[in-house]
C-alpha positions in Angstrom: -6.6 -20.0 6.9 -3.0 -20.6 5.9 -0.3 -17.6 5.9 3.4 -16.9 5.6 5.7 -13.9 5.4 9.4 -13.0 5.4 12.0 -10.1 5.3 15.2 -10.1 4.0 18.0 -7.3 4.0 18.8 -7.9 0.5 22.2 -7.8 -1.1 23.5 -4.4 -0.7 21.5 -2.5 2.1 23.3 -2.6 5.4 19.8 -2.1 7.4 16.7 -3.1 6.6 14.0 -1.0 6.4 10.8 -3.1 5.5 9.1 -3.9 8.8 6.3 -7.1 8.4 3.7 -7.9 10.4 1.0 -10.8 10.0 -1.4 -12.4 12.6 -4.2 -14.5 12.6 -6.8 -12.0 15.3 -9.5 -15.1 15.4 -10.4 -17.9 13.4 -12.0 -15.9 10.8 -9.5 -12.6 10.4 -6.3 -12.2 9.5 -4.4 -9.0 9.5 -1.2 -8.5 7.4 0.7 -5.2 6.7 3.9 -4.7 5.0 6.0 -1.7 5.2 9.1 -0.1 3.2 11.0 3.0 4.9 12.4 5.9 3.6 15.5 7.6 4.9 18.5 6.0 4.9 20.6 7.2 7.5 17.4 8.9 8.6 15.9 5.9 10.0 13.5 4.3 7.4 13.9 1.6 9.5 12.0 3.5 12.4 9.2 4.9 10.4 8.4 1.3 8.8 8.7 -0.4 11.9 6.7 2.5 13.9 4.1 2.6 11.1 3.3 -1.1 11.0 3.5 -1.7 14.8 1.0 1.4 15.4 -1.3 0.3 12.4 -1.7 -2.9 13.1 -2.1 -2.5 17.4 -4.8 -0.4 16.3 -6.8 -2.5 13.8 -6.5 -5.4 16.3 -7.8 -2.6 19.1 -10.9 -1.2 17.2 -11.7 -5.0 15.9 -12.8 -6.1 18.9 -15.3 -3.9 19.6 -16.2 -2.7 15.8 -19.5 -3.4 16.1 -21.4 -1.3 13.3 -17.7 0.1 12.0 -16.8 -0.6 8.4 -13.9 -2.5 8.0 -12.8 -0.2 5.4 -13.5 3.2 7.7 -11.7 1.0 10.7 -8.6 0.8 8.4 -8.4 4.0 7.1 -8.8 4.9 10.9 -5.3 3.1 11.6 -3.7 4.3 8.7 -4.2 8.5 9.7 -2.9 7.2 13.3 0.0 5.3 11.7 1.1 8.3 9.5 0.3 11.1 12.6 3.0 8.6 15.1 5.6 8.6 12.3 5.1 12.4 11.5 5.6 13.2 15.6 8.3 11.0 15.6 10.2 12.8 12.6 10.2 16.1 14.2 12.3 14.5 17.9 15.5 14.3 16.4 17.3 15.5 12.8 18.4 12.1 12.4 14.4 11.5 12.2 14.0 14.7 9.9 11.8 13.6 6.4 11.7 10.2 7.3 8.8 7.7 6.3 7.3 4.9 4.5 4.9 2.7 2.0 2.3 0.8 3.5 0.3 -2.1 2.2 -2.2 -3.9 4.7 -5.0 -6.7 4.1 -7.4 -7.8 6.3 -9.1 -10.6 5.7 -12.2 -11.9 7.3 -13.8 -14.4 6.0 -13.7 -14.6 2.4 -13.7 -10.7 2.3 -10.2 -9.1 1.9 -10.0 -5.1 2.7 -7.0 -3.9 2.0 -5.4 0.2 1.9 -2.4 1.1 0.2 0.1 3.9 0.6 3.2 4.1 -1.8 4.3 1.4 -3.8 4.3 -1.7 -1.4 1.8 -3.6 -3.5 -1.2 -6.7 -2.9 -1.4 -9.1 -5.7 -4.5 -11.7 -6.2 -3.1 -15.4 -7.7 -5.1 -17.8 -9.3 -5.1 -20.3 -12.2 -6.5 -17.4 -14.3 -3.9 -15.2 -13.4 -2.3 -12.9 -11.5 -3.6 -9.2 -10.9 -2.4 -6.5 -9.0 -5.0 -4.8 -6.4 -3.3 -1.8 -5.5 -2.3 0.8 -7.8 1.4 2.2 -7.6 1.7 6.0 -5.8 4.5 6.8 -8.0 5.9 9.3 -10.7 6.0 6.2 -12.9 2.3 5.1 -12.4 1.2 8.9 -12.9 3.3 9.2 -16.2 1.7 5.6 -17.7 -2.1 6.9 -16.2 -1.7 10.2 -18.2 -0.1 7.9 -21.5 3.2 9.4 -21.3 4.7 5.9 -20.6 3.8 2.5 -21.4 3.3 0.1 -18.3 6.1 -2.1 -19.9 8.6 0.7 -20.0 8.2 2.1 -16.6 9.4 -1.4 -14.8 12.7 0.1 -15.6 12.6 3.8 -16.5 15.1 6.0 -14.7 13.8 7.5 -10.5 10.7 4.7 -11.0 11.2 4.5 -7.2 9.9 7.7 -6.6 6.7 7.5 -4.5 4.3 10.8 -4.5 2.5 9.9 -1.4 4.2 7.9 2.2 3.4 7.9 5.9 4.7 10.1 7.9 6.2 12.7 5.6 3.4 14.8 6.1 1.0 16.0 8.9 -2.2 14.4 6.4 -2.2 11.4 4.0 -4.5 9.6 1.6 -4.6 6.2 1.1 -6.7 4.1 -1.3 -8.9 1.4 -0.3 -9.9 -2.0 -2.1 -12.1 -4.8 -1.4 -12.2 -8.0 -3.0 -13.0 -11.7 -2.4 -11.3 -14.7 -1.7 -11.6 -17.6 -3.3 -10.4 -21.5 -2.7 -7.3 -21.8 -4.6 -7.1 -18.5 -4.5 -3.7 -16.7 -2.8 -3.2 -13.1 -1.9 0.4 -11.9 -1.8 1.8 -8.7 -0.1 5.2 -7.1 -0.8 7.6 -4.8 -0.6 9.1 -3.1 -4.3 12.4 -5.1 -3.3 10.7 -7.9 -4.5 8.8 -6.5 -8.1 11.7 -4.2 -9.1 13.4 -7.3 -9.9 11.0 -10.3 -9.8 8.4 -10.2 -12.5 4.4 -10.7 -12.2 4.7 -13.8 -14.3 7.6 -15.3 -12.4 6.0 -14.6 -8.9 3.0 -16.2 -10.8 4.7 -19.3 -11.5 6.4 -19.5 -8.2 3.2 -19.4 -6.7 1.4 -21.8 -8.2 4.1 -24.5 -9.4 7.3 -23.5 -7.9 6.7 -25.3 -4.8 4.6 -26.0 -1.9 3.0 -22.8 -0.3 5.0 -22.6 2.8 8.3 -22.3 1.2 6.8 -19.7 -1.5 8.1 -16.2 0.4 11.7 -17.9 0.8 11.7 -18.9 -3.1 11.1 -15.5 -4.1 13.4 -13.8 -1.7 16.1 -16.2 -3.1 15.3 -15.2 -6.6 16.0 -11.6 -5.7 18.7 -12.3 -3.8 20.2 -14.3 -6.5 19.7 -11.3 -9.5 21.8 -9.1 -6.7 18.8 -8.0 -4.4 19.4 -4.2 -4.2 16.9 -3.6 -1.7 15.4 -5.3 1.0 12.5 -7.8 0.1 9.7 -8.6 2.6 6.6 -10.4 1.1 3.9 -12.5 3.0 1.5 -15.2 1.0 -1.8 -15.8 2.6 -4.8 -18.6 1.6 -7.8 -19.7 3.1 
């Protein structure tokens, strides 16, 4: 299993509030999770950080000794204990007040990849067929295109497409989707932060993939394509293959 990740500030932010976390656990599973905070001056910076560090300390905790647990309940487990520690953490201070963040996470044993979703931090699956996003979008935008009020091509750039409807820690409960899908040889699974999609297309991140480069330099292309179309938010992504 081969796997690499990065996080840039970007361009124009002065912090940076995506928080990435990837580790091999055993031979078999690997655990990635990328987060993008919300807040500003409120500390987005905290809640990703908080949010990835709590999620993933607990998936690697409960892994051990899973026995009979579902992978899928196990990370669903992490995420209601990831979005409790940010909410507790919001009320401390003001500076904290309405603070939170996205949350994309994939663990992959085996060929089997689970992976939850809250916001719009998204997982991608590459191949020579394609590329296909896993997660779907908790946004106005992707609720206006679902109900046909926008076409998927027009939201990538219709006006407040950053607003998310659901994020950790913004509230005392959260719901976060759950996927499962396979891995394949030649097959890569990308994670990343909207830094990277709101100005780096699904066929360019395709091509960089597969014929940009070799694999290990992949995260650091992308983050340089960004950076060179102005970056306006930090970029974190992480590329993973068996």
């Amino acid at each position: 299993m081969h796997f690499w990740g990065l996080s840039d500030l970007g361009c124009v932010r002065k912090q940076n509030e995506d928080a990435l976390f990837i580790q091999q656990l055993n031979k078999n599973t690997l655990l990635c999770v990328v987060c993008d905070g919300m807040g500003g001056a409120k500390s987005g910076n905290v809640a990703s950080s908080l949010a990835a560090d709590t999620f993933a300390q607990e998936v690697k905790r409960t892994w051990k000794g899973r026995r009979k647990k579902a992978a899928e309940q196990l990370l669903f487990e992490a995420v209601n204990l990831a979005n409790d520690t940010v909410y507790q953490q919001s009320k401390v201070s003001v500076e904290y007040n309405g603070m939170g963040t996205t949350l994309v996470a994939a663990l992959v044993h085996g060929k089997t990849v689970n992976i939850v979703n809250v916001g719009d931090s998204r997982a991608y699956s590459i191949s020579a067929e394609g590329i296909r996003q896993i997660t779907v979008d908790h946004s106005v935008v992707q609720m206006m295109v679902q109900r046909g009020e926008l076409t998927a091509e027009r939201a990538k750039c219709y006006p407040g497409k950053n607003y998310i409807t659901r994020a950790i820690g913004t509230e005392e409960a959260v719901t976060c989707d759950g996927f499962l899908t396979q891995l394949t040889k030649g097959e890569y699974l990308l994670l990343c932060s909207d830094g990277l999609t709101n100005v780096v297309n699904d066929q360019e991140i395709l091509f960089e993939v597969l014929h940009g480069g070799t694999p290990d330099t992949c995260c650091q292309r992308l983050i340089e394509i960004a950076k060179h179309r102005g970056a306006p938010d930090n970029v974190t992504c992480a590329l993973i293959m068996l």
